[in-house]
PASEBA-1860 file (N, C-alpha, C; in nm, 3 decimals):
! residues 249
1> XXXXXXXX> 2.770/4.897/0.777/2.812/4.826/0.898/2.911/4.716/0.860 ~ 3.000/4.691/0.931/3.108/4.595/0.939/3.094/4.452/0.874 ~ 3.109/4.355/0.884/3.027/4.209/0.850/3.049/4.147/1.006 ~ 3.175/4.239/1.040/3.169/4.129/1.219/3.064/4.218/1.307 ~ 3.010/4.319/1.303/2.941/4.451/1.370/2.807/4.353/1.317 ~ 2.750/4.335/1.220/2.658/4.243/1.153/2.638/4.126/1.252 ~ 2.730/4.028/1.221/2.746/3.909/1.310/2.707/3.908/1.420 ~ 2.732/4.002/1.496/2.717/4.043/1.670/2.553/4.064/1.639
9> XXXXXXXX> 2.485/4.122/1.593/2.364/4.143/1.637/2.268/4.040/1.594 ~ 2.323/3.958/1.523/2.261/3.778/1.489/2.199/3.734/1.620 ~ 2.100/3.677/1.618/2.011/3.562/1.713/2.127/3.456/1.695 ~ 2.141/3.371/1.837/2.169/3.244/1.798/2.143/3.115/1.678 ~ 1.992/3.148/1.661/1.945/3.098/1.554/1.999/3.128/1.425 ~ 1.972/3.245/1.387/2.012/3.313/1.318/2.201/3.269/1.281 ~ 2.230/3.294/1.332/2.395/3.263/1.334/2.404/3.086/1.274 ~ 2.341/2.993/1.349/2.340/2.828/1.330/2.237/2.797/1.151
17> XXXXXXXX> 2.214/2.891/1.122/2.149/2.904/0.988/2.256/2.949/0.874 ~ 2.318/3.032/0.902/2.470/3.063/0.825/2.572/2.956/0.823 ~ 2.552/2.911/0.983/2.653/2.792/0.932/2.607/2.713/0.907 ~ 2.486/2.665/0.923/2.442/2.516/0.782/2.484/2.558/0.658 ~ 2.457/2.654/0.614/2.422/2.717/0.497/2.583/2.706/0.406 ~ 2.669/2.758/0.513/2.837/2.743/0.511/2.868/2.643/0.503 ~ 2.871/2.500/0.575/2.861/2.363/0.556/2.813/2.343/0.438 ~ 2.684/2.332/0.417/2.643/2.263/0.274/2.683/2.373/0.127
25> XXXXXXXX> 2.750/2.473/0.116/2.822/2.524/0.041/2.960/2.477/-0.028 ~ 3.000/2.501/0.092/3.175/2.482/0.066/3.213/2.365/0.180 ~ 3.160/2.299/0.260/3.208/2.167/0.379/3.313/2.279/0.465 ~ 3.259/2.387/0.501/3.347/2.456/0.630/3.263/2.528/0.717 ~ 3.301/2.597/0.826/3.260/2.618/0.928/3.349/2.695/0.990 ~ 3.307/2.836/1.048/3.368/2.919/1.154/3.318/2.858/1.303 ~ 3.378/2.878/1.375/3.373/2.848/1.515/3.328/2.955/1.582 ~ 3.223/3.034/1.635/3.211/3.126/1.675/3.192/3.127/1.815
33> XXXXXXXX> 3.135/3.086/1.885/3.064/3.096/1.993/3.208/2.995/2.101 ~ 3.319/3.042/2.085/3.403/2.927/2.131/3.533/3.031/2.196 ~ 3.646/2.915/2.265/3.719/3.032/2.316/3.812/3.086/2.215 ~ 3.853/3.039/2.111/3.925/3.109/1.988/3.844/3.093/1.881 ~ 3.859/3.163/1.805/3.755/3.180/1.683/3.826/3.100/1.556 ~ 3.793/2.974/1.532/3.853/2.879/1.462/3.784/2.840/1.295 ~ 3.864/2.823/1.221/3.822/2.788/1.066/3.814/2.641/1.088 ~ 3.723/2.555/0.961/3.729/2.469/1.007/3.769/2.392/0.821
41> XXXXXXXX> 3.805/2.359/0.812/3.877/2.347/0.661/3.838/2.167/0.602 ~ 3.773/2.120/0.522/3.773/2.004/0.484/3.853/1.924/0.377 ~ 3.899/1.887/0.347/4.005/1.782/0.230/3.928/1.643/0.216 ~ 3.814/1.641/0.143/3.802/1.478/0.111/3.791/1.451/0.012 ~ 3.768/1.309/-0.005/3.755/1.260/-0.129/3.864/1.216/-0.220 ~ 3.840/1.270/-0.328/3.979/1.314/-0.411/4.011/1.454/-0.421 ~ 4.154/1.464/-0.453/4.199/1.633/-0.478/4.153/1.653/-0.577 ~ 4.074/1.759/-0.664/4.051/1.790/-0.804/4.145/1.885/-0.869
49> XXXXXXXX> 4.211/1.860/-0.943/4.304/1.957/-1.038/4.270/2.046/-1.119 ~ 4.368/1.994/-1.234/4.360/2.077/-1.390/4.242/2.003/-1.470 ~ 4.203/1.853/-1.399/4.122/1.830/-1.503/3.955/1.782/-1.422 ~ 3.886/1.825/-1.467/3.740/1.770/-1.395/3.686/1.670/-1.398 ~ 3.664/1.600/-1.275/3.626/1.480/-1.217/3.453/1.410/-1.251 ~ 3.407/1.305/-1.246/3.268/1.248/-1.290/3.210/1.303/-1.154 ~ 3.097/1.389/-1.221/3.008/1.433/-1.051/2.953/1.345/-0.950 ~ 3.006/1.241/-0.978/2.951/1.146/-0.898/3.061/1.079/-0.805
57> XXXXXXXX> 3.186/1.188/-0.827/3.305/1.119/-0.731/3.304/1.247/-0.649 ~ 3.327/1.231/-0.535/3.349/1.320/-0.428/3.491/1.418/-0.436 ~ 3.477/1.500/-0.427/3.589/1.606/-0.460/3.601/1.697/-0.395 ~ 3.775/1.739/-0.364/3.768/1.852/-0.277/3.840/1.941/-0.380 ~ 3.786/2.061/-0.436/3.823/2.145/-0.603/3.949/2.225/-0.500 ~ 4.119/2.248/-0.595/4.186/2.302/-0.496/4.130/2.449/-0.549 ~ 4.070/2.525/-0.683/4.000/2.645/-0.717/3.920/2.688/-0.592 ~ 3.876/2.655/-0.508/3.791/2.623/-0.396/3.826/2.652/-0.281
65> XXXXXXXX> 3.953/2.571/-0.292/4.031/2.598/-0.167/4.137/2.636/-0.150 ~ 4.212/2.733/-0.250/4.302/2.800/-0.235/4.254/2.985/-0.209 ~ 4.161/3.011/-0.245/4.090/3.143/-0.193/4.038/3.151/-0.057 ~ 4.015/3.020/-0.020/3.969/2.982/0.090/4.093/3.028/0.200 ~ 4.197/2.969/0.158/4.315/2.967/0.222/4.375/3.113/0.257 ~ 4.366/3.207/0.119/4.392/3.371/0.144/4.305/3.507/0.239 ~ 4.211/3.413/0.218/4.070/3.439/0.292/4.109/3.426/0.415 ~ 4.110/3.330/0.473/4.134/3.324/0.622/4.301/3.346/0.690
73> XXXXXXXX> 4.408/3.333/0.577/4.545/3.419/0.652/4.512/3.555/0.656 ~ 4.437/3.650/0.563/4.399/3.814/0.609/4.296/3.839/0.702 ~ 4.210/3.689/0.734/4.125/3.747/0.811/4.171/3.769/1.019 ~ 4.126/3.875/1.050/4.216/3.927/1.143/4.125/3.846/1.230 ~ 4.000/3.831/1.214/3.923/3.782/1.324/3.903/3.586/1.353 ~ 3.992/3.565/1.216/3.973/3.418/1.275/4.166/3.368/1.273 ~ 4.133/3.259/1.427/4.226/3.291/1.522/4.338/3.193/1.445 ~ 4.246/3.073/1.431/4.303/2.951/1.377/4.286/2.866/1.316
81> XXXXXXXX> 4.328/2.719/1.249/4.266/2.676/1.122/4.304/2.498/1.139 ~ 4.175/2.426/1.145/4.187/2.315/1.174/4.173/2.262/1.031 ~ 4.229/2.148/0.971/4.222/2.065/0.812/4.158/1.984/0.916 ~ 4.085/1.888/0.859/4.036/1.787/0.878/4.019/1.698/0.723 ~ 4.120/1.579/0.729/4.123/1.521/0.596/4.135/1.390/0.580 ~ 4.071/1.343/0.490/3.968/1.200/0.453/4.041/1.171/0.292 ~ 4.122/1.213/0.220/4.098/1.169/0.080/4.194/1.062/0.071 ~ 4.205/1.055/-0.081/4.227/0.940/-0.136/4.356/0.946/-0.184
89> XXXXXXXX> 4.386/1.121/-0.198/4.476/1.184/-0.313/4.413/1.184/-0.397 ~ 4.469/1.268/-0.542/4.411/1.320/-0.673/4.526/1.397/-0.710 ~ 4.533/1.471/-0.768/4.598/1.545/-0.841/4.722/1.605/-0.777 ~ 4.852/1.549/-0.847/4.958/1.577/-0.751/5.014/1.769/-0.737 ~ 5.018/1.829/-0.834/5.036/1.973/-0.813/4.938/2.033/-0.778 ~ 4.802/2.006/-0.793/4.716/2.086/-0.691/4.702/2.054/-0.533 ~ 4.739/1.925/-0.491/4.815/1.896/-0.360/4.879/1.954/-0.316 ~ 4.985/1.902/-0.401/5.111/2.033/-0.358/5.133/2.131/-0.377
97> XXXXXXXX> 5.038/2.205/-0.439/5.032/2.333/-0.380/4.932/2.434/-0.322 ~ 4.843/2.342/-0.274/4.780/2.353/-0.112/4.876/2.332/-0.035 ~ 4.935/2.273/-0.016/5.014/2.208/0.116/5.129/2.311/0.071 ~ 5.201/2.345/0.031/5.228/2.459/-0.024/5.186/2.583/0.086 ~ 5.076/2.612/0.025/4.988/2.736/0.048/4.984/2.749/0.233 ~ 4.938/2.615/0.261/4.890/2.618/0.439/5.076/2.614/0.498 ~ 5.203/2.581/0.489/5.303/2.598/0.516/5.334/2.695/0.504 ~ 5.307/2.772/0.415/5.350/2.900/0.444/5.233/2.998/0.492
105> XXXXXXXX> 5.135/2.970/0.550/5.098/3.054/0.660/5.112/3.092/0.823 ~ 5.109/3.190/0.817/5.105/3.221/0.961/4.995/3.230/1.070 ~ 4.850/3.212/1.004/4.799/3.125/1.101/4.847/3.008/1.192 ~ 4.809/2.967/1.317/4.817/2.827/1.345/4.760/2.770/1.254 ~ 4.791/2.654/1.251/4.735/2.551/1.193/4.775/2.393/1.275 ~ 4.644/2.299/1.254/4.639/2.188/1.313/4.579/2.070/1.187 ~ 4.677/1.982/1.189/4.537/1.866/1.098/4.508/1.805/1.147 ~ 4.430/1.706/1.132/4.390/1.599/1.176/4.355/1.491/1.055
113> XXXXXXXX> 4.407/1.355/1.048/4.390/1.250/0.956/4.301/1.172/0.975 ~ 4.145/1.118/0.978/4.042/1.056/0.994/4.069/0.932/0.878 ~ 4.012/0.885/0.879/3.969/0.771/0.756/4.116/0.746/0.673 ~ 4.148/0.833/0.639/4.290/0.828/0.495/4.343/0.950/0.508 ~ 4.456/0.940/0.450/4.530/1.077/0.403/4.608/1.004/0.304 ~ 4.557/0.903/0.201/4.701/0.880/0.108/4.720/0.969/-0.011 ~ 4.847/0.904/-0.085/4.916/0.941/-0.178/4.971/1.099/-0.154 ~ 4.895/1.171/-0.199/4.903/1.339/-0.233/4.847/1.410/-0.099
121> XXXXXXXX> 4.730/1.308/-0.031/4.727/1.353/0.082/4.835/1.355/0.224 ~ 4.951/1.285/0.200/5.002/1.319/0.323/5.106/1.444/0.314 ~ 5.120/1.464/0.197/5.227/1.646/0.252/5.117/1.719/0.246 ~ 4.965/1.729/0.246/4.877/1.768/0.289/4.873/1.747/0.455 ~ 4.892/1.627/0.491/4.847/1.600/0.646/5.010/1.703/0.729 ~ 5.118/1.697/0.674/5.196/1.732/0.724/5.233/1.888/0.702 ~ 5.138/1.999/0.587/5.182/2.092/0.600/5.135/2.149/0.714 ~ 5.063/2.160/0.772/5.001/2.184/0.899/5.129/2.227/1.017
129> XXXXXXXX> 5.116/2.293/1.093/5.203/2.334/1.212/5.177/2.219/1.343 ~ 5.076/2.187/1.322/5.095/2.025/1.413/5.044/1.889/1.397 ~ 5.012/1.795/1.365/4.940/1.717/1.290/4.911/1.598/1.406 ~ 4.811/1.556/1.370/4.734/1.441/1.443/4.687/1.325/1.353 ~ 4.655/1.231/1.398/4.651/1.094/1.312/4.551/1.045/1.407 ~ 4.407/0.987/1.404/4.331/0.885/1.447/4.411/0.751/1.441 ~ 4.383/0.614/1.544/4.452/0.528/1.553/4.402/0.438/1.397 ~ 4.254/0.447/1.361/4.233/0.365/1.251/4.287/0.406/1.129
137> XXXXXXXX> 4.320/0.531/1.135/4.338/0.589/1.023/4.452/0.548/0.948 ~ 4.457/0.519/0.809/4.586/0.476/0.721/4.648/0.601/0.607 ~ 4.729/0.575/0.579/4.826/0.676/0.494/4.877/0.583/0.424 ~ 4.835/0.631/0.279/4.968/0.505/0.173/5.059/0.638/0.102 ~ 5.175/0.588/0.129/5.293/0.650/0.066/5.342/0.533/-0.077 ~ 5.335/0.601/-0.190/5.398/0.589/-0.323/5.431/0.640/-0.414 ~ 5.488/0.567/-0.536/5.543/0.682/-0.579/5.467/0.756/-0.684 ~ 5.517/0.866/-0.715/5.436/0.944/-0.828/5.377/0.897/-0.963
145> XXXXXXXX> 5.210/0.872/-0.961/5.175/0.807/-1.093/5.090/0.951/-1.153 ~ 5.111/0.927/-1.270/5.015/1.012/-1.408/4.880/0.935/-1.453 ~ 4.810/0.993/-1.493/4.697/0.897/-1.562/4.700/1.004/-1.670 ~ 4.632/0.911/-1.783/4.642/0.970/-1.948/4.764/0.903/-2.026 ~ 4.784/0.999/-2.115/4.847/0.963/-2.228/5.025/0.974/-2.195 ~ 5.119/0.862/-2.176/5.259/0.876/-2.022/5.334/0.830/-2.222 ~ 5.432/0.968/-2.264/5.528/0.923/-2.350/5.624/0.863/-2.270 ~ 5.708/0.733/-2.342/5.818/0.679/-2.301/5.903/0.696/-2.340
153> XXXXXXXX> 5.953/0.819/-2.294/6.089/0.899/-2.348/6.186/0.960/-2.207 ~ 6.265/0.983/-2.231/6.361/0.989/-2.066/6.320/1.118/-2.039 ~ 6.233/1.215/-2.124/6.224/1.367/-2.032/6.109/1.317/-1.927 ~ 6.010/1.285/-2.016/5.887/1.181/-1.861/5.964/1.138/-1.786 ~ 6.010/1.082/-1.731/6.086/1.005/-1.623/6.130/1.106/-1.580 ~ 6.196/1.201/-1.619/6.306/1.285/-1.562/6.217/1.435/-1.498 ~ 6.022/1.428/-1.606/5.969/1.473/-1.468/5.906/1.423/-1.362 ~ 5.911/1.284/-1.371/5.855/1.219/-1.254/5.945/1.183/-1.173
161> XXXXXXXX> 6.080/1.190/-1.193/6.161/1.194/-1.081/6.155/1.326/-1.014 ~ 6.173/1.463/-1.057/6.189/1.569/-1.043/6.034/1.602/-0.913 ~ 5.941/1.510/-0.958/5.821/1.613/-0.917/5.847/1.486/-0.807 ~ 5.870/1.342/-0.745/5.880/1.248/-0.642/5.991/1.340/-0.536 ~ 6.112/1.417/-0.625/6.190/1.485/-0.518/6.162/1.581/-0.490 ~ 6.005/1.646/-0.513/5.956/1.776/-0.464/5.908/1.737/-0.382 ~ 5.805/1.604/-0.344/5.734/1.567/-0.251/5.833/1.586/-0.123 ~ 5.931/1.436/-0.148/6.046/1.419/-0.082/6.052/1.504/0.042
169> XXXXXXXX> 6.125/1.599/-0.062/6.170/1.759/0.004/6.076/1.814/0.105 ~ 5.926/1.805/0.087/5.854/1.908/0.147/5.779/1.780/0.228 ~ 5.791/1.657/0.198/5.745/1.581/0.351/5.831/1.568/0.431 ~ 5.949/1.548/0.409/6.068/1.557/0.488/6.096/1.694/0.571 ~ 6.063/1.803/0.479/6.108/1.915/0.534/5.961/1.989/0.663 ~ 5.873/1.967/0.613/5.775/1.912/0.731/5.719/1.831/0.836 ~ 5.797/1.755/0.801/5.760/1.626/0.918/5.947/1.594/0.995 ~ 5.918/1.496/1.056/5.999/1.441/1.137/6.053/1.272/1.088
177> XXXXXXXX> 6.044/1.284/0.937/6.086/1.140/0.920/6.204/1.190/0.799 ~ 6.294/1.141/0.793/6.437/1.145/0.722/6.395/1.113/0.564 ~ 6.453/1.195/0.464/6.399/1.181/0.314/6.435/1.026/0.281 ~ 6.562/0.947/0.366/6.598/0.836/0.278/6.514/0.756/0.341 ~ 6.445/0.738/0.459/6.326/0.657/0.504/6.199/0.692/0.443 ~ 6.155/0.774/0.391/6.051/0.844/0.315/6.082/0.756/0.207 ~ 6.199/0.754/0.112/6.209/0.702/-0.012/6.213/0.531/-0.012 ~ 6.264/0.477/0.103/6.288/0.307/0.098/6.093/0.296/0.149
185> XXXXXXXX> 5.990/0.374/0.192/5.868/0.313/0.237/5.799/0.334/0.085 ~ 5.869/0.451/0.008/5.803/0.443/-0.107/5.801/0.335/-0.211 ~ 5.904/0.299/-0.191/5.978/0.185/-0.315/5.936/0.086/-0.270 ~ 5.901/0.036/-0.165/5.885/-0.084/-0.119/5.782/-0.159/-0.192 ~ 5.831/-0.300/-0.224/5.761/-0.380/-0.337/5.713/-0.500/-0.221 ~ 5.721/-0.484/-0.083/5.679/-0.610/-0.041/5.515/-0.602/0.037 ~ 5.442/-0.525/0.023/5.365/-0.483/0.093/5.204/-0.426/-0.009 ~ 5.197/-0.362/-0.124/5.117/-0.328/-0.190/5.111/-0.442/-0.321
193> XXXXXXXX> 4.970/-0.504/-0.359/4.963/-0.598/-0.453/5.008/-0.546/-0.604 ~ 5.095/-0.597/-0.644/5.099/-0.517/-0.803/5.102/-0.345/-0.769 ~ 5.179/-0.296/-0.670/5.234/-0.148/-0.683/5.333/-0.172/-0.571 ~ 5.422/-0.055/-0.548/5.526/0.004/-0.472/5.501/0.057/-0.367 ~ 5.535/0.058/-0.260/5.477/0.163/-0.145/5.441/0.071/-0.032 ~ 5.394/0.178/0.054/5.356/0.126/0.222/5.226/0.176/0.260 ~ 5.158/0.150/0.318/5.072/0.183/0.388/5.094/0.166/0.561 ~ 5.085/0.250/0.609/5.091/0.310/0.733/4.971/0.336/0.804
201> XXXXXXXX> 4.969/0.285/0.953/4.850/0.277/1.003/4.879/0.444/1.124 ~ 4.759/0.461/1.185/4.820/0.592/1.302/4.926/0.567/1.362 ~ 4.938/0.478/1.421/5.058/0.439/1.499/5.195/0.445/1.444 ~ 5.181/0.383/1.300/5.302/0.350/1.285/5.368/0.491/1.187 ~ 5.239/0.541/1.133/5.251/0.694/1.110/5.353/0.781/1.209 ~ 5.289/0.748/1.317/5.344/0.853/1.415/5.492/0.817/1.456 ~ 5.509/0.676/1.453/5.655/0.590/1.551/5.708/0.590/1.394 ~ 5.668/0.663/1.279/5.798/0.678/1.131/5.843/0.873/1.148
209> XXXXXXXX> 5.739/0.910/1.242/5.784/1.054/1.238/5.713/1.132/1.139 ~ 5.631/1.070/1.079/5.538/1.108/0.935/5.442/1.234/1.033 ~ 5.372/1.172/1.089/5.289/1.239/1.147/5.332/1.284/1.314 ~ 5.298/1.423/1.378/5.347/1.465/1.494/5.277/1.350/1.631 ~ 5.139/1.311/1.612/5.076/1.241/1.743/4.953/1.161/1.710 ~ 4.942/1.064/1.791/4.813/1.019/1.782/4.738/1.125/1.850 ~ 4.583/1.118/1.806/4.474/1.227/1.874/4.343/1.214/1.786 ~ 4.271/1.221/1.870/4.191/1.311/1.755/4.115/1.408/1.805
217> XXXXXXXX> 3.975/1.447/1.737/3.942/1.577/1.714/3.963/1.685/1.871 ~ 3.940/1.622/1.967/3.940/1.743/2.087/4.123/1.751/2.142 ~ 4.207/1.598/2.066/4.404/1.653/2.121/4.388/1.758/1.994 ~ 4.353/1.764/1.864/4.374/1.838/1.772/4.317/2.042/1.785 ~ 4.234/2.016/1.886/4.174/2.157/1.875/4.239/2.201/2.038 ~ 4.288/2.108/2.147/4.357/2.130/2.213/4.491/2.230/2.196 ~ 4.567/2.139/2.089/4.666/2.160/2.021/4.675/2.290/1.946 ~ 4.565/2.346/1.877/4.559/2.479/1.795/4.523/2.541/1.944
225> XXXXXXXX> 4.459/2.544/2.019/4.471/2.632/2.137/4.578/2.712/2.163 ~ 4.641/2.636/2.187/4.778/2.593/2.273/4.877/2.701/2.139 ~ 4.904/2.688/2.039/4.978/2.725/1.907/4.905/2.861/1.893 ~ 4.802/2.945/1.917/4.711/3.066/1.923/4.738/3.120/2.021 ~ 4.811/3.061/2.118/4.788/3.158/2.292/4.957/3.177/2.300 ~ 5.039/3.110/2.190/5.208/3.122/2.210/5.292/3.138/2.133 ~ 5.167/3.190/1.983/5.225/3.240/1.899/5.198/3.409/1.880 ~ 5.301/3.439/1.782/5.312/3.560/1.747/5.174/3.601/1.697
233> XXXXXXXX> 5.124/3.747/1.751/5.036/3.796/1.646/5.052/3.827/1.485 ~ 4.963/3.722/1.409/4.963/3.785/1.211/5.017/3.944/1.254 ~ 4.885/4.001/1.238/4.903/4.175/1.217/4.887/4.229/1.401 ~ 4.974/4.256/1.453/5.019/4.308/1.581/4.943/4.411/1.542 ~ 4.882/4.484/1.618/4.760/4.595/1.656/4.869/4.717/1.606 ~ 4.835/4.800/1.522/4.894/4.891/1.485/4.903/5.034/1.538 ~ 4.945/5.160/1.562/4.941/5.232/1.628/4.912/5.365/1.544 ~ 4.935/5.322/1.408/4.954/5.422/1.307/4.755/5.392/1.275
241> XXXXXXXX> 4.754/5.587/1.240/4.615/5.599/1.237/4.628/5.696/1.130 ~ 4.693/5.622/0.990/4.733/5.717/0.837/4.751/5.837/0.873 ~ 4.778/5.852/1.007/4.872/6.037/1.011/4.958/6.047/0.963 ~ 5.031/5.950/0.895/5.185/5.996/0.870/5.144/6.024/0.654 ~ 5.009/5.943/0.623/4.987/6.012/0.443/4.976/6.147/0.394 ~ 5.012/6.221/0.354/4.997/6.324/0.298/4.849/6.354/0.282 ~ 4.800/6.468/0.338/4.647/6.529/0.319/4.631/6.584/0.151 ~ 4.504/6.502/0.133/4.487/6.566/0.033/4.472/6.701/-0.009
249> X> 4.493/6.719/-0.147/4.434/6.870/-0.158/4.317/6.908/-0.198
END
């Protein structure tokens, strides 16, 4: 039998037991019982990379959540895909390439920014197809730091410039705020104690173009509605029923 043919003959109970079970696994959740059948995707904490974190810091592993991500663009039965994200930032190429990963899908997609979205988290908040910002919520934009062992030789520099104009590129090229305003909030020395950068509240998130709207969780699932009922179908219902493969012999 199917796993969705399965699903259907679940008790209500039965069904709200899978998704605890789904929650305290992996921090996600299908939407079932609703009018689109929605993923529900978490980002907190810190991002975890290439290198492993003290178990006692909260982590969102991108190993974790990049299968996660392939998982639900093939899955035909779920409609759409809400982020919901809290971190701190962590690890700048496993950031970016989640945020990466959710831009180039063709699911909808919606985020929403609660608590934080800094550093690495905001071309996270912005790969999304529409993005939302809570009013308390803050975003610090700065520039690209390493932790460990940083040689002082001009090829370092020349990849930490290289990897600040990848960000650049792909918050700019996602959002609605201009790369050279992106770069003067980064640099900015008047605002962070002993570092560079800005911090941005919802509002002012939204009035820099960083983020698409203030909202939260019910403008955000509004919003993926709305992006599910006026977008293109992933896999358009096919007509072909392998008549056209060669029969075996």
């Amino acid at each position: 039998m199917h796993e969705n043919d399965e699903n259907k003959d679940k008790t209500p109970v039965e069904d709200r037991i899978d998704q605890a079970e789904l929650i305290e696994k992996s921090g996600e959740v299908i939407s079932q019982n609703a009018k689109h059948i929605i993923h529900c995707l978490n980002i907190i904490g810190e991002v975890e990379g290439h290198y492993i974190l003290p178990p006692q810091t909260k982590t969102t592993k991108y190993e974790h959540i990049i299968p996660a991500l392939v998982a639900i663009e093939q899955d035909r039965s779920i409609e759409g895909l809400v982020i919901i994200l809290n971190t701190v930032g962590g690890d700048v190429e496993a950031g970016l390439a989640i945020a990466e990963l959710i831009a180039g899908m063709k699911t909808p997609t919606v985020s929403l920014v609660v608590g934080g979205g800094h550093s690495i988290g905001v071309p996270l908040a912005v790969s999304a197809k529409k993005s939302f910002i809570v009013p308390s919520a803050t975003m610090t934009i700065h520039p690209v730091r390493m932790n460990g062992t940083v040689l002082g030789v001009p090829q370092t520099m020349s990849y930490f410039d290289k990897m600040q104009e990848r960000i650049i590129g792909f918050v700019s090229g996602n959002s609605n705020i201009p790369p050279d305003r992106y770069r003067e909030l980064i640099m900015n020395t008047g605002e962070l104690t002993m570092d560079m950068g800005t911090v941005l509240d919802g509002e002012a998130a939204v009035s820099e173009g960083l983020i698409d709207s203030l909202g939260g969780l019910s403008d955000a699932i509004e919003a993926l509605y709305t992006l599910i009922e006026t977008t293109e179908p992933r896999y358009p219902d096919s007509t072909s029923d392998n008549s056209d493969l060669p029969d075996n012999a």
